[in-house]
Every structure is written in C-alpha cells, then in structure tokens.
C-alpha positions as CSV (number, residue, x, y, z in Angstrom):
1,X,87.2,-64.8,73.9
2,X,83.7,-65.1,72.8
3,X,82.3,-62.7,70.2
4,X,78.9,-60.4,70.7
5,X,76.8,-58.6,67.8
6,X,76.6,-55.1,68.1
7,X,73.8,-53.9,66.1
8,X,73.4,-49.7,64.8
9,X,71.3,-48.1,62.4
10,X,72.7,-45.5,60.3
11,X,71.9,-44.3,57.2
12,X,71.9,-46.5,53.8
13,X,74.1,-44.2,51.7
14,X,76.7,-43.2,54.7
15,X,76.6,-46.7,55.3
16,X,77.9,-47.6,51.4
17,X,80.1,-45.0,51.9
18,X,81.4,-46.2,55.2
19,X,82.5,-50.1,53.5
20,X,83.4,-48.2,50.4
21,X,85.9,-46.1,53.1
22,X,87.1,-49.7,54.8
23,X,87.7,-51.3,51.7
24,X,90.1,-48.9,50.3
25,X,91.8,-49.0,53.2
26,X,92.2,-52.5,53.5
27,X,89.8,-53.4,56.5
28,X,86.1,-54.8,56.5
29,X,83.1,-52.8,58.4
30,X,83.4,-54.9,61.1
31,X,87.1,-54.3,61.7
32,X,86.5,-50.9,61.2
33,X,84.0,-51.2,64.4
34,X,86.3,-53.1,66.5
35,X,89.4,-50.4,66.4
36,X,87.0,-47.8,67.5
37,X,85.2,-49.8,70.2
38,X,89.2,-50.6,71.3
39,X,90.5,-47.2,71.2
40,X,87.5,-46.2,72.9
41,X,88.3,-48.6,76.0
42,X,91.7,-47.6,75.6
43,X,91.8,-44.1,75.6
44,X,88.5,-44.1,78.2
45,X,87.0,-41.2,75.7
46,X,85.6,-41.0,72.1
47,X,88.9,-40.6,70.3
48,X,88.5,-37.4,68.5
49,X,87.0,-33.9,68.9
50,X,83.1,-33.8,69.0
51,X,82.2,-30.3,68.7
52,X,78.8,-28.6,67.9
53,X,79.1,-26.9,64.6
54,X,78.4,-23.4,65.2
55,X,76.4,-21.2,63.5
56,X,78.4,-18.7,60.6
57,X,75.6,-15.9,61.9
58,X,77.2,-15.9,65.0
59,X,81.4,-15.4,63.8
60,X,82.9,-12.6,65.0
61,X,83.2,-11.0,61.7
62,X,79.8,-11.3,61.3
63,X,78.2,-10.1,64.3
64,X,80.4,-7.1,63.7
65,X,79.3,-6.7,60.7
66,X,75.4,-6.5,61.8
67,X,76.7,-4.0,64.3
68,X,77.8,-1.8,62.3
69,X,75.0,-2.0,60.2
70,X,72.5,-1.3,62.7
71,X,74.7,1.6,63.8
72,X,74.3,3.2,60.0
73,X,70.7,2.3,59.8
74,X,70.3,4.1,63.0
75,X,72.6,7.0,62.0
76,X,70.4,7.6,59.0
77,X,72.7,5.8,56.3
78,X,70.9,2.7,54.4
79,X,67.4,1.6,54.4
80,X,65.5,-0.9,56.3
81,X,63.0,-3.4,53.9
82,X,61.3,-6.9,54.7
83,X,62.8,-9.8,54.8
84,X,62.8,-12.0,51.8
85,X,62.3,-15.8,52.4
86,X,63.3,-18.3,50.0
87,X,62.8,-22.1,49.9
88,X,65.9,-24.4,51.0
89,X,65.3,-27.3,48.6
C-alpha cells in the first residue's frame, strides 16, 4: 500500500509534549497518528468523548447559590457594591 503525508499544525510545546508522550510509550509520532486515523475508520467516529467544557458559573450549585443570594439582597439582608475587575495574566 502506498504511503500519503498528512500534514497539521499544532502548537510547538503540545507538540514536544505529544513525542515526549509516544516515546514513553514505546511508539513514534507518526505511529501515534496512524492508530488514531485507524480507529477512526474503524469505529466510523472520533474514538472518545468530545464535550464542550462548561462553564463552573453555570453548575447547579452555583446558580443556586446566586439565587439565593439575590433572594437575600432583595429581602433586605446583604449589600449590593460594584464589581471589581482584575487582570487575568
């Protein structure tokens, strides 16, 4: 069977991270590569779980939780002040 390149562009560090990954477990990159694109032909799917990661504002423990505390504010309890931003660096 004749061979083809497949070229992708990912990032430099999870790419050293990625051969780092294969070497310890015995495989090259390109190996690697090859049991996904078979599994993927295989199985007719990506073979595992692609989700969105959700936002921890929206958990149900924590939407209660602003409830409740809109509930007091409203009752009387607490006071209301502006919001503080900080920088995410």
């Amino acid at each position: 069977m004749s061979q083809a390149t497949l070229t992708a562009r990912v990032d430099e560090r999870d790419k050293a991270n990625f051969d780092a990954f294969c070497s310890n477990v015995g495989l090259n990159t390109s190996t690697a590569i090859n049991l996904f694109v078979k599994a993927v032909l295989r199985e007719n799917r990506i073979p595992f779980e692609i989700t969105q990661a959700s936002d921890p504002f929206f958990s149900k423990t924590n939407l209660a939780y602003v409830k409740k505390s809109v509930q007091e504010l409203r009752a009387g309890k607490g006071s209301a002040h502006e919001l503080i931003e900080v920088d995410d660096d």
